[in-house]
Every structure is written in C-alpha cells, then in structure tokens.
N, C-alpha and C positions, 0 to 999 in steps of 0.2 A: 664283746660288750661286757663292761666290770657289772654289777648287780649292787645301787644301790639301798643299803638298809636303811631306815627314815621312821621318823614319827608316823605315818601311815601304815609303814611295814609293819609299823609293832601293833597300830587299832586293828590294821584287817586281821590279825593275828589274834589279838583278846576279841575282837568279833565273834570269829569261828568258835572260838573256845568258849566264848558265852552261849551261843548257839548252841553247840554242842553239851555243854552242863545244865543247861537251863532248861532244853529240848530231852532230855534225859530224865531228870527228875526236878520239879520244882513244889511251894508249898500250895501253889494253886492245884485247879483242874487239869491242867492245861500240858498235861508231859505224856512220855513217852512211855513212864512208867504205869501213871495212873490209867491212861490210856490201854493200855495190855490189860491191865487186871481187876478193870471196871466195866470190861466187857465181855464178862461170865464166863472168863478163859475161853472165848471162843478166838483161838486162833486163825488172824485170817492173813491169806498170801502180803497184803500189803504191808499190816503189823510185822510181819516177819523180812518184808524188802527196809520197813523202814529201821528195825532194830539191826539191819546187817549195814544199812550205812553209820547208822550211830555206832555200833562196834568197830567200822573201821576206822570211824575219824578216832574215836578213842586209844587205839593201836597206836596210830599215825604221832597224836600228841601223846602217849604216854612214851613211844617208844624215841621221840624226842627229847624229847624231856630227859629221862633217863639217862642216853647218853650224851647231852649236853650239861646235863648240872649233877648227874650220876646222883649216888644215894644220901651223901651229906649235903648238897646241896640242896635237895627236893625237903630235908631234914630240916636245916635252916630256913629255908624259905616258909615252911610251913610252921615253924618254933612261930617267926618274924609273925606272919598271919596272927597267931594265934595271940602274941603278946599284943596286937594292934587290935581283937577284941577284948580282951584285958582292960586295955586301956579306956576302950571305949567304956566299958562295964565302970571300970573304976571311975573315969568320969561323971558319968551317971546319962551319957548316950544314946546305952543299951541295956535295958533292962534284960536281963536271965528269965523272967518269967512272961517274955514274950519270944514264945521259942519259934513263930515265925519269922519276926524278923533277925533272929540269930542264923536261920536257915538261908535267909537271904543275904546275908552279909557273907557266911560260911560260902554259901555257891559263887558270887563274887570273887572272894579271894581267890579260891579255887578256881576260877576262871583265868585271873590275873598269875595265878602260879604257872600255870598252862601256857600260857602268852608268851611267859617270862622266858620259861625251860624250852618253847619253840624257838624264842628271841635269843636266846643266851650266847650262841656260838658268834653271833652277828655283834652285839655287846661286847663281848669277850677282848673279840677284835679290836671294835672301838679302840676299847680301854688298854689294852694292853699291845696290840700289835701281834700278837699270836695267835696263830688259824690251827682248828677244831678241824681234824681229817680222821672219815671212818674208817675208810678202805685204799692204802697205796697200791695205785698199779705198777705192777713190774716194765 
C-alpha cells in the first residue's frame, strides 16, 4: 500500500506542531512553561511525564526537520518568516510595541516551519520526483 501525502497530511502535521509550540510556551497562562515555574518549582511526577513528552515531540520535529530541509533550509525558511513580519510591520499590521501579538505570530510561524521541514521530504517529491532516504539497507 503506496502512502498518500495530502492537504490533511500537511494540517495533521502543522496540528501537532501547533500543539506542540503552543503547549510549550505561549504569551498566555496556559503553557508548559508557565506551568513548571508558577508552581514554586514544586516539581511534580506529572510536570515531569509531561515535559518528557513535550521533549520528545520536539526531538521528533526538530530532528525532521533537520534532516529534510538541513541547515539552509531551516535558514531560509526562517529569513522567509521573518521578512513576512517585516512586511506586516511595514504595512502597519503589526505593530512592534505590541510584543504579544509579535509572539503570537513568531510561534505560528514557527509552527508552520515545523510542519513544513516534517512535510518537506513528501513535497520534495511532489515537486521534483526525487526521494529523501536516510538509511540504505544493504
């Protein structure tokens, strides 16, 4: 059975990665971060299951990422992010001195970077006909 890739392939994929970034740290109450260290460093069993699966999704997508779009791509993609709030800013958008919503557009991006570099190999494809292989067996 072939594995098709699809417009859903790529949401459940920026899903996760929103989940994952947004569940980690956001500008609200409401993260993983704030979480741990609003709770008078009392470490507890849970806080500590739940930062072991946040660190492993994060493994999972970086260490995708990395080797699907390696170091200049992750480079460009992020330049690309970056002049996309630029533009916003230059527009007049997004104001700079609302640095929650720059934080929230930052973790978006970053989420859709994520997506991208899990999606990329599958893209690649698409676009060119040429397959992304980590490991040949002998």
């Amino acid at each position: 059975m072939a594995y098709t890739f699809d417009m859903g392939s790529f949401l459940l994929r920026l899903l996760f990665a929103g989940v994952l970034v947004f569940g980690t740290w956001n500008p609200t109450d409401y993260s993983y971060v704030d979480w741990m260290f609003n709770g008078g460093f009392h470490f507890e069993p849970l806080i500590a299951i739940v930062g072991l699966i946040l660190l492993i999704g994060w493994i999972i997508y970086l260490r995708a990422t990395f080797l699907s779009m390696g170091w200049l791509g992750i480079i460009l993609g992020a330049a690309l992010f970056a002049a996309i709030i630029w533009l916003f800013v230059d527009l007049g958008w997004l104001r700079l001195e609302s640095p929650g919503m720059v934080a929230w557009l930052t973790l978006v991006l970053l989420s859709v970077l994520l997506a991208v570099g899990m999606s990329w190999s599958h893209l690649r494809r698409r676009l060119t006909g040429q397959m992304d292989v980590d490991h040949v067996e002998d």
